[in-house]
Kinemage of the C-alpha trace (Angstrom):
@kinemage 1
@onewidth
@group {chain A} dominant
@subgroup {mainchain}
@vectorlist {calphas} color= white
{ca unk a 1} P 0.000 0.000 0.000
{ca unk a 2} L 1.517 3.310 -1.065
{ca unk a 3} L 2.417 6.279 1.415
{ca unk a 4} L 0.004 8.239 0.248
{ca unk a 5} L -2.666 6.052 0.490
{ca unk a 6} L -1.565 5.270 4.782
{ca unk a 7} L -1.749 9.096 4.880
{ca unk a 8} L -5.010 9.376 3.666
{ca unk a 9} L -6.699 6.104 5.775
{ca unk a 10} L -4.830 7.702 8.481
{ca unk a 11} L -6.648 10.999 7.784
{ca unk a 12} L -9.871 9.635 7.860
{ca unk a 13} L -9.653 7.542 11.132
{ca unk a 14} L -8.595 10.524 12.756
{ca unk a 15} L -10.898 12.336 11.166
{ca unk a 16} L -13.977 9.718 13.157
{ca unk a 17} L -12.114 9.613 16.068
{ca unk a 18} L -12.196 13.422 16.124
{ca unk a 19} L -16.168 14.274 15.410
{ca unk a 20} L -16.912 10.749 17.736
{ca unk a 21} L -14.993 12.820 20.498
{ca unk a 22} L -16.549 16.014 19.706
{ca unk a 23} L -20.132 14.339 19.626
{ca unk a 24} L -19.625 12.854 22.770
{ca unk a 25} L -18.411 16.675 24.149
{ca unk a 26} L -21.657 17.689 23.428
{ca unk a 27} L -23.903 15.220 23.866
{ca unk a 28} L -22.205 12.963 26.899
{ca unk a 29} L -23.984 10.098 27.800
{ca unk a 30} L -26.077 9.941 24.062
{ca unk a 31} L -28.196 12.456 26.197
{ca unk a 32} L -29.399 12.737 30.077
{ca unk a 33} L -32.742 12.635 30.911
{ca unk a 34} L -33.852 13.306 34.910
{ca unk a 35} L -36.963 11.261 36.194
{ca unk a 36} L -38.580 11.412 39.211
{ca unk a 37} L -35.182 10.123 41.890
{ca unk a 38} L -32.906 8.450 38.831
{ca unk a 39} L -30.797 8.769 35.552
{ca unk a 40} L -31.208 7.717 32.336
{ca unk a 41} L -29.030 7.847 29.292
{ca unk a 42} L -28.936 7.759 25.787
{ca unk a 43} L -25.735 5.175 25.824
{ca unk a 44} L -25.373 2.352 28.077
{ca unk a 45} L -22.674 3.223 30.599
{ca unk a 46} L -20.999 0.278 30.455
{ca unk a 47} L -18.442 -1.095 32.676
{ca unk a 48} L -15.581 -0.527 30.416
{ca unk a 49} L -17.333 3.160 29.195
{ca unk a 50} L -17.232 4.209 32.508
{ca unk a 51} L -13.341 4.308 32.420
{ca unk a 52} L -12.473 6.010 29.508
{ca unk a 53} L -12.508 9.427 28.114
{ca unk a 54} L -16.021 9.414 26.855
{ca unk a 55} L -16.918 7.561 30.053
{ca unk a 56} L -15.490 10.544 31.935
{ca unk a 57} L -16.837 13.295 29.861
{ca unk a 58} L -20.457 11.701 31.292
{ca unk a 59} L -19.747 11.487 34.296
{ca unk a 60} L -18.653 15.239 34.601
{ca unk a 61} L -21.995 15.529 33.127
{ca unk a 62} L -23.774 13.768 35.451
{ca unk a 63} L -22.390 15.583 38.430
{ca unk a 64} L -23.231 18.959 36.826
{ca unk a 65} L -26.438 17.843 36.200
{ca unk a 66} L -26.704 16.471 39.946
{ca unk a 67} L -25.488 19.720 41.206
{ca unk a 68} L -28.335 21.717 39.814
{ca unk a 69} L -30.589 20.106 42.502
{ca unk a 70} L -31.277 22.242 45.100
{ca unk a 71} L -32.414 19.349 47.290
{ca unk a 72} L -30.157 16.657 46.630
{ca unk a 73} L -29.607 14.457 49.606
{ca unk a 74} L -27.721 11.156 47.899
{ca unk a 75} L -27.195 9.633 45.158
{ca unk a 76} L -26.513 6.054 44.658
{ca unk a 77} L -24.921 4.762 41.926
{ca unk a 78} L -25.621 1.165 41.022
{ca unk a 79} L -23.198 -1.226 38.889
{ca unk a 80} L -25.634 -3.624 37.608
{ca unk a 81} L -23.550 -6.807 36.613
{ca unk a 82} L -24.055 -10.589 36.011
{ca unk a 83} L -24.356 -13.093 39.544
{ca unk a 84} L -20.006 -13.829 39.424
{ca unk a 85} L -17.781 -12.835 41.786
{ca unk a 86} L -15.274 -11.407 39.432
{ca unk a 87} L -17.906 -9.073 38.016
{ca unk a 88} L -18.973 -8.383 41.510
{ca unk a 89} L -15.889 -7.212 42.094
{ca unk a 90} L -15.186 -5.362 39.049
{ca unk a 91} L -19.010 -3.340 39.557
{ca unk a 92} L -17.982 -2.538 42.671
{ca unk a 93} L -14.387 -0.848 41.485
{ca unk a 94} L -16.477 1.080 39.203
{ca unk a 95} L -19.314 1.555 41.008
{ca unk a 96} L -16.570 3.104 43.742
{ca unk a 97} L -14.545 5.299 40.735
{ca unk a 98} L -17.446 6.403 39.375
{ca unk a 99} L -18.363 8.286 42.995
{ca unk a 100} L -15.181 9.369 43.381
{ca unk a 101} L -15.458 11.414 39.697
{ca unk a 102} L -18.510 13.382 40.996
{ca unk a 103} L -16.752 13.902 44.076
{ca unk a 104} L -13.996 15.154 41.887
{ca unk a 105} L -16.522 17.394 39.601
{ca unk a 106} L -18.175 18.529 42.802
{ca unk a 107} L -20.650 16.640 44.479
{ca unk a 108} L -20.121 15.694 48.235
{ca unk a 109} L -18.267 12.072 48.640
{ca unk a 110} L -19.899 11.272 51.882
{ca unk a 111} L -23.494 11.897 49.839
{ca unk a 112} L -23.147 9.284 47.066
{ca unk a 113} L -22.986 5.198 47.697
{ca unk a 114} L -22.296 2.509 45.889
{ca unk a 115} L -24.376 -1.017 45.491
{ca unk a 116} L -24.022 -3.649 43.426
{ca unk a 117} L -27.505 -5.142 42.331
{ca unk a 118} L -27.218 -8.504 40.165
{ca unk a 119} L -28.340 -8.410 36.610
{ca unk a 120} L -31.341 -10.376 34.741
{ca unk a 121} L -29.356 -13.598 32.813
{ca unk a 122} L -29.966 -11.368 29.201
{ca unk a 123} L -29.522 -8.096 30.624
{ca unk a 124} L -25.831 -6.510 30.043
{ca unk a 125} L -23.465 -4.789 32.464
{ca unk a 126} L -24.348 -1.386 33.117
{ca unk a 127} L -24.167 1.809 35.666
{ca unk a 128} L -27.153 3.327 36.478
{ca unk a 129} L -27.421 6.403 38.983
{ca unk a 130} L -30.206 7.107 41.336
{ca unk a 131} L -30.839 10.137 43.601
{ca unk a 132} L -33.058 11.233 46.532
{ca unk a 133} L -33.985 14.951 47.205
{ca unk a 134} L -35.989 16.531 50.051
{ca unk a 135} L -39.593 16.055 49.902
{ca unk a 136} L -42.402 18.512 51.028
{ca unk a 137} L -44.059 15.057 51.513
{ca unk a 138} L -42.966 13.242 54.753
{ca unk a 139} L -41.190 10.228 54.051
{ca unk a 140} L -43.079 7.215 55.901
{ca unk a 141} L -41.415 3.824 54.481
{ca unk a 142} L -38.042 2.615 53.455
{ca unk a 143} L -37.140 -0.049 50.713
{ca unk a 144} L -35.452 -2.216 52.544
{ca unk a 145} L -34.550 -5.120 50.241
{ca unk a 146} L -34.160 -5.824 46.522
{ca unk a 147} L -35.079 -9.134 44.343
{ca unk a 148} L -35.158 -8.873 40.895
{ca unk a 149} L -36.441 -5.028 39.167
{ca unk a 150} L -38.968 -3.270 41.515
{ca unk a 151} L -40.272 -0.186 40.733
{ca unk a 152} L -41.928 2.968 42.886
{ca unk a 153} L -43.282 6.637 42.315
{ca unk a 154} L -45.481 8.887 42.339
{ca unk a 155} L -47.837 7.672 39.192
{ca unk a 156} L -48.826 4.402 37.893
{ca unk a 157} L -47.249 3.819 34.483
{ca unk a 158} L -44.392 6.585 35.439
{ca unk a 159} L -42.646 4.402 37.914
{ca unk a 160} L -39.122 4.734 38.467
{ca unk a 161} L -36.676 1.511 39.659
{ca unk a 162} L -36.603 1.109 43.249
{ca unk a 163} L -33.182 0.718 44.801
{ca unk a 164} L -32.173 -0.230 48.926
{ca unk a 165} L -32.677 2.439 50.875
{ca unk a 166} L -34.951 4.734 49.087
{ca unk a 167} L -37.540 6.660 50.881
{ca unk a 168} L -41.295 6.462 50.214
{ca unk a 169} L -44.092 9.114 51.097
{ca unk a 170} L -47.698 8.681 51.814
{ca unk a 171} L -48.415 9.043 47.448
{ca unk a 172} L -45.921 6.323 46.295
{ca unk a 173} L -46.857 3.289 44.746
{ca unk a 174} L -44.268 0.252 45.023
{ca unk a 175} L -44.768 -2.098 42.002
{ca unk a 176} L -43.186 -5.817 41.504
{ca unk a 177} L -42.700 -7.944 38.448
{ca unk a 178} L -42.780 -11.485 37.509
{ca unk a 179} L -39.591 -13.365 39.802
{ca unk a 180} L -39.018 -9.846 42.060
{ca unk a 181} L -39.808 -9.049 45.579
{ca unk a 182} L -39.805 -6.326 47.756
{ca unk a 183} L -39.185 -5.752 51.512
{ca unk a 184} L -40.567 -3.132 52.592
{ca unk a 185} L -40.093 -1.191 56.476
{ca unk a 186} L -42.851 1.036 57.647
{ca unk a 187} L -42.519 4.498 59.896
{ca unk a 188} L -44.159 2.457 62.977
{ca unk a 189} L -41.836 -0.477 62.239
{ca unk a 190} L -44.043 -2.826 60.668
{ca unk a 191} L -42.632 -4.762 57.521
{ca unk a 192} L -44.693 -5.488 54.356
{ca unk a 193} L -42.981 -8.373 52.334
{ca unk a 194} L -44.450 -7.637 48.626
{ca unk a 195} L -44.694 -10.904 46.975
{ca unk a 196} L -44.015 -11.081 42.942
{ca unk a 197} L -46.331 -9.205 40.546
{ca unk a 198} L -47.950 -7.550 42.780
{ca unk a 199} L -48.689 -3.308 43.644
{ca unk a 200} L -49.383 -1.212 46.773
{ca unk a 201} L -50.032 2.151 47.404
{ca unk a 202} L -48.153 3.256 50.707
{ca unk a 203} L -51.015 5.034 52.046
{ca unk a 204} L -51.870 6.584 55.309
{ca unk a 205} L -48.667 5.948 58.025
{ca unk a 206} L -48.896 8.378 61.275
{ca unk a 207} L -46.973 7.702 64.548
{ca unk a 208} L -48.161 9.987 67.249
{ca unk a 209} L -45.364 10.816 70.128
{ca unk a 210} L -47.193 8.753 72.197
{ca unk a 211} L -46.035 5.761 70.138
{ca unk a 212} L -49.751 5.260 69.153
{ca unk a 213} L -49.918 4.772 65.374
{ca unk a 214} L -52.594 4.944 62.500
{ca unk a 215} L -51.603 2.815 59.338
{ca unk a 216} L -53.913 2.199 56.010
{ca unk a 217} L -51.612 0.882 53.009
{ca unk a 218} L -53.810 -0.041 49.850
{ca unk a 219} L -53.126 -3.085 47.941
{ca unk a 220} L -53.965 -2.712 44.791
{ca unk a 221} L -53.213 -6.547 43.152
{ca unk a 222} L -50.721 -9.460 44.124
{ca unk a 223} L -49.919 -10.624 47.329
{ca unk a 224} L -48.111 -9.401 50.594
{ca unk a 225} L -47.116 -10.714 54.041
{ca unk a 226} L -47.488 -8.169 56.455
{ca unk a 227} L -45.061 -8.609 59.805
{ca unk a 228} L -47.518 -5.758 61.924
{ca unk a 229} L -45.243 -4.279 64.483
{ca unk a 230} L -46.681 -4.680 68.285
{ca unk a 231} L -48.142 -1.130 69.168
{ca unk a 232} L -51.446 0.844 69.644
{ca unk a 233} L -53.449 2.137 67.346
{ca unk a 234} L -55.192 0.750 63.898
{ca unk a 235} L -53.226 -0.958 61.035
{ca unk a 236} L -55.766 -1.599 58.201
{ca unk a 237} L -54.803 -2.620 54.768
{ca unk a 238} L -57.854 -2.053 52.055
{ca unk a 239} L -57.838 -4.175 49.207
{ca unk a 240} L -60.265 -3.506 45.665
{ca unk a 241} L -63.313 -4.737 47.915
{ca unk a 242} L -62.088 -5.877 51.700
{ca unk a 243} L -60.246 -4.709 54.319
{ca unk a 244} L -58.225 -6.243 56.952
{ca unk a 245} L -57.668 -5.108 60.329
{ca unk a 246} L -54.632 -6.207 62.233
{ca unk a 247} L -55.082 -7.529 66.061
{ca unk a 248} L -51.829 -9.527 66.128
{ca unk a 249} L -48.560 -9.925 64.124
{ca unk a 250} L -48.358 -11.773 60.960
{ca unk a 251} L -50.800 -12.589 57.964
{ca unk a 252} L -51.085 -12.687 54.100
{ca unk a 253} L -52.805 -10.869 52.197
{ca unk a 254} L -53.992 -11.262 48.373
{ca unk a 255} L -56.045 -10.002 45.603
{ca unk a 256} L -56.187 -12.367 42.755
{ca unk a 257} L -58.898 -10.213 40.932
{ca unk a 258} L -59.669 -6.609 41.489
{ca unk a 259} L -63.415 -8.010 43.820
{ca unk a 260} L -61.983 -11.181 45.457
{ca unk a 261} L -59.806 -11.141 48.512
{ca unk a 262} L -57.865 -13.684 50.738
{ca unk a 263} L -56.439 -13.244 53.851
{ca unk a 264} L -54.229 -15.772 55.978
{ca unk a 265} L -53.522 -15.443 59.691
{ca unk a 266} L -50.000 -16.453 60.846
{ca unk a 267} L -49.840 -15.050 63.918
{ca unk a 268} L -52.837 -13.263 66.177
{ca unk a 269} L -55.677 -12.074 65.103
{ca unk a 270} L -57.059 -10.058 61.585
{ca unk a 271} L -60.582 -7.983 61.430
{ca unk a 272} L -61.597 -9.078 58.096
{ca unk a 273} L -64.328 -8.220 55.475
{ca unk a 274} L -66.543 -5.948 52.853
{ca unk a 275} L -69.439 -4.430 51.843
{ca unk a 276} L -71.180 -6.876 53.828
{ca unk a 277} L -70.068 -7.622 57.124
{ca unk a 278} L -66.735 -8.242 58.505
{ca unk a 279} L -65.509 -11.510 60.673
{ca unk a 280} L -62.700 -12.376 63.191
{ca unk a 281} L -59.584 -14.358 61.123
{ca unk a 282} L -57.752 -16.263 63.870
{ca unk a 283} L -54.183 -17.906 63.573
{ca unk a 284} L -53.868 -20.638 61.640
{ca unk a 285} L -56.965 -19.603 59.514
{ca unk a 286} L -58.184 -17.900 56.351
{ca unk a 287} L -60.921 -16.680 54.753
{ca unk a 288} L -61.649 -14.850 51.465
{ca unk a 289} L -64.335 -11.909 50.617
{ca unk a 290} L -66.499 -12.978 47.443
{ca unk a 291} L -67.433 -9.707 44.483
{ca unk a 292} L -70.757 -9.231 46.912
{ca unk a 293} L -68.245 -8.287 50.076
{ca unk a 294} L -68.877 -11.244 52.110
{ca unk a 295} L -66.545 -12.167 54.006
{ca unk a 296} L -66.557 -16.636 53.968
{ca unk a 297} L -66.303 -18.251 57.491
{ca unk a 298} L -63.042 -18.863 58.295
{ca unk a 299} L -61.563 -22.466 57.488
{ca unk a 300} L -58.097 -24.370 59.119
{ca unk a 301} L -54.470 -23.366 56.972
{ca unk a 302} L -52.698 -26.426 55.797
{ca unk a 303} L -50.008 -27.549 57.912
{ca unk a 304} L -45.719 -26.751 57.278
{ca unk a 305} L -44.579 -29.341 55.259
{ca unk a 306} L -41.373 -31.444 56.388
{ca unk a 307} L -38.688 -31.215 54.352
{ca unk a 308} L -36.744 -34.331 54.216
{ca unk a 309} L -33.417 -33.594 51.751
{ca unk a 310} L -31.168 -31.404 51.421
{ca unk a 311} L -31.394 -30.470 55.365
{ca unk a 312} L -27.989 -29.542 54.817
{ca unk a 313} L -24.608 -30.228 52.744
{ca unk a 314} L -24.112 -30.659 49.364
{ca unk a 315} L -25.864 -30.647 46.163
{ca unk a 316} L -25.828 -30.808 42.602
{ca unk a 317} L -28.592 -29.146 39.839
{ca unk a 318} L -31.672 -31.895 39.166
{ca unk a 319} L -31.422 -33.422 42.582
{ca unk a 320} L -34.344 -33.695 43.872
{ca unk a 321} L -35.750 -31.123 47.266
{ca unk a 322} L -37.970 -33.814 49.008
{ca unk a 323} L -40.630 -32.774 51.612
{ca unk a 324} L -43.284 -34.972 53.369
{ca unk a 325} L -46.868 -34.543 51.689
{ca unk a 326} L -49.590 -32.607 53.239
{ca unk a 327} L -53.024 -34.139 53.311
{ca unk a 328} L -55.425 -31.838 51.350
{ca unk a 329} L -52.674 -29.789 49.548
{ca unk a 330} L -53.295 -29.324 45.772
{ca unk a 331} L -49.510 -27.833 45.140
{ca unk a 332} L -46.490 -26.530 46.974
{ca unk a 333} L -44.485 -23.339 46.650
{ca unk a 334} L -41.179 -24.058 46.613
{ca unk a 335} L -38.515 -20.472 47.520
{ca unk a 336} L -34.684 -20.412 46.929
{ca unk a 337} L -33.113 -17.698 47.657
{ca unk a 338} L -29.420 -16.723 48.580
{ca unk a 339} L -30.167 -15.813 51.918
{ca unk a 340} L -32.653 -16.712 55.334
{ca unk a 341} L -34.818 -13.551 54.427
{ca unk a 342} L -35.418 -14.750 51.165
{ca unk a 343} L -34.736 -11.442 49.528
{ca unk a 344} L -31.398 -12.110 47.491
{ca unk a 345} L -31.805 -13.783 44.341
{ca unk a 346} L -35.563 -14.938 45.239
{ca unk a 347} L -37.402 -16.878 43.032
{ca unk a 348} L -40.796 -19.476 43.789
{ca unk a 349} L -41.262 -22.754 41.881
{ca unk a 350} L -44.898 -24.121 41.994
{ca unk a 351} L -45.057 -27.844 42.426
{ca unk a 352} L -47.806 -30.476 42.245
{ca unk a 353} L -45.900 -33.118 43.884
{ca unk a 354} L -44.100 -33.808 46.714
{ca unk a 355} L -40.225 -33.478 45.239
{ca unk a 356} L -38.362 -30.682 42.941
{ca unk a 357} L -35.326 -30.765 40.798
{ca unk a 358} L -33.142 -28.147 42.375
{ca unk a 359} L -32.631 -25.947 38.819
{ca unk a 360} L -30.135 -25.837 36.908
{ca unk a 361} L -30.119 -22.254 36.605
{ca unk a 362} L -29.330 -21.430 40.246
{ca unk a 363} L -25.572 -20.023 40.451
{ca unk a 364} L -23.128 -22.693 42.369
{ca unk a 365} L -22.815 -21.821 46.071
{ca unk a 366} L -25.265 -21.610 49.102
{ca unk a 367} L -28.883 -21.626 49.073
{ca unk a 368} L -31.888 -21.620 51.151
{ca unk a 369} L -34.982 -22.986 50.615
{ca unk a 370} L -38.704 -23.417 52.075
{ca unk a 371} L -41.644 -25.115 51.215
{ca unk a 372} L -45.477 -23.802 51.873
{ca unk a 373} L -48.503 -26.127 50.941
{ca unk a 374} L -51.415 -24.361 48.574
{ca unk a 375} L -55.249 -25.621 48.974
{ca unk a 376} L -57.454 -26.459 46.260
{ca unk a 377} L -58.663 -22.646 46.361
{ca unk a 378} L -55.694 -21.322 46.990
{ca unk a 379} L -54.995 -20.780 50.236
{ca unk a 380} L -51.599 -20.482 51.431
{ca unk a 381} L -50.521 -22.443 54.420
{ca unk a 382} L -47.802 -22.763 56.736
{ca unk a 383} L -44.273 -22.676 55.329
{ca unk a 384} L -41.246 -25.061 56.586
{ca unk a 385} L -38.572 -24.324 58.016
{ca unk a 386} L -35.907 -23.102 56.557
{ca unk a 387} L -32.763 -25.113 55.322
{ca unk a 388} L -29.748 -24.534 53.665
{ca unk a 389} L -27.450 -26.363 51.053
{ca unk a 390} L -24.559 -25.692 49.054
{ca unk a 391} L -24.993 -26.012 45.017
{ca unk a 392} L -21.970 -27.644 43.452
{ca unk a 393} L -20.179 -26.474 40.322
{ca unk a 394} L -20.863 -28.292 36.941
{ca unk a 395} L -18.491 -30.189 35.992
């Protein structure tokens, strides 16, 4: 290839390289957009973005952007990355010089924090920054955990992704998807444990000085578990066409369609009905109110099942979780998670009989697991305990 000819390919790629730099100079990030509490871009920041020039033209972006809020109280920024512990760690040095780049453009270190949430299987690597500014509207719940993509604001349809830690007023809706859950902490300290798709509205959540409290969250589909903390004062939570009343510490709670409702007492006592009449819901009992408002009288939860392997040890994908039937159950759920609380890496797995290949797409390492019997019209009973076991690699 002649001289002349290098020169001129030479020109040329400089020539890109120069108007791709000078795009990027004025439009960093492919564009910002601010929602309601987080980021969004035009480009994917990717891990490796992130790092380079173009990566830090953004970012100087982003902090100017950040610095225009008047209100600004934090700002996470969240390396989204695939379940390995290499990528883990990489997010996390990211995640970490990405906060130290708005410190440098501006922005207060001690305000911004890093997480590292764990990607869908197709989703790519990717930083994502969220922010919280002061409210006119008190604040009255707290995400506390993550599973999967949740999502909360202000409007239906407008929702924003939820991330640990952010801070919910009386307006907010908090909205799951298909495989994601939510753990959700309360101003009086009750918890609300949103089950997968499934949406609440946070409602009505007062706590006088006297300790006395007056709580009305509305669920608007799904399923919850409500952990009621032990104090005085009402704790209702209204459904499409019931509402329950909470005289004790645990139950369930579900709308399957917008005018039928189930409730299921785990612990105490619920105040239960519609439109009709309402009805005591003692422990180890449910009931349901029909589209009229009447509330059914109450009938015996199934029993915890037994869970008979893995209690503990090792185990590979497609071995089977084994738990002793329990008479009158129509299926089980069956919850893995990473963790006791059953809010890392969560997913349920219906089953119709008494055994379960463990999956094959759980990530090698420790797991825990539960099993809960269903009824034939789907009533949730008592779950298991709660064991542990250690996936091995493939080979």
């Amino acid at each position: 290839m002649s001289p002349t000819r290098l020169a001129f390919i030479g020109l040329v790629v400089g020539c890109a390289l120069a108007l791709s730099s000078a795009r990027a100079a004025s439009n960093p990030c492919g564009g910002i957009k601010i929602g309601e509490g987080a980021m969004s871009f035009g480009q994917r920041l990717t891990l490796d973005l992130a790092k380079s020039p173009e990566g830090e033209t953004c970012i100087k972006a982003v902090a100017a952007e950040l610095l225009k809020l008047a209100e600004l109280q934090t700002v996470t920024i969240a390396a989204r990355v695939p379940n390995d512990k290499a990528m883990r760690e990489r997010g996390m040095d990211v995640a970490n010089y990405v906060a130290d780049k708005l410190a440098d453009n501006g922005l207060q270190r001690s305000m911004v924090s890093t997480v590292v949430p764990m990607a869908r299987p197709d989703e790519k690597d990717a930083i994502y920054v969220a922010f919280v500014e002061r409210r006119a509207a008190r604040s009255v719940a707290q995400v506390q955990t993550i599973s999967g993509r949740v999502f909360a604001g202000h409007q239906l349809g407008q929702l924003r992704e939820a991330t640990p830690g952010m801070l919910l007023s009386g307006s907010d809706y908090l909205e799951t998807g298909k495989g994601s859950v939510v753990l959700l902490k309360l101003l009086d300290e009750s918890h609300i444990f949103l089950m997968e798709n499934s949406a609440l509205r946070v409602g009505q959540v007062q706590l006088e000085t006297s300790g006395r409290r007056n709580v009305q969250v509305h669920m608007l589909r799904g399923e919850a578990v409500v952990i009621a903390a032990e104090r005085d004062g009402p704790f209702y939570l209204v459904t499409g066409n019931a509402i329950a009343g909470v005289r004790g510490m645990v139950f369930r709670i579900a709308q399957p369609e917008p005018q039928l409702s189930r409730v299921e007492t785990l612990g105490g006592t619920v105040t239960f009905g519609g439109r009709i009449s309402n009805i005591f819901v003692p422990e180890g009992k449910g009931s349901r109110v029909d589209h009229d408002g009447r509330p059914e009288e109450p009938r015996p939860l199934l029993v915890s099942p037994l869970p008979e392997w893995p209690l503990f040890g090792r185990a590979d994908a497609g071995d089977l979780l084994r738990w002793v039937p329990v008479g009158e159950a129509a299926r089980y759920r069956v919850e893995l998670a990473q963790d006791a609380q059953f809010s890392k890496s969560w997913r349920m797995i219906e089953a119709t009989m008494e055994k379960l290949p463990i999956p094959d797409t759980l990530t090698p390492g420790k797991w825990f697991w539960r099993v809960t019997p269903v009824d034939v019209d789907g009533f949730v009973g008592y779950p298991s305990k709660i064991y542990a076991f250690t996936l091995n690699s493939p080979l």
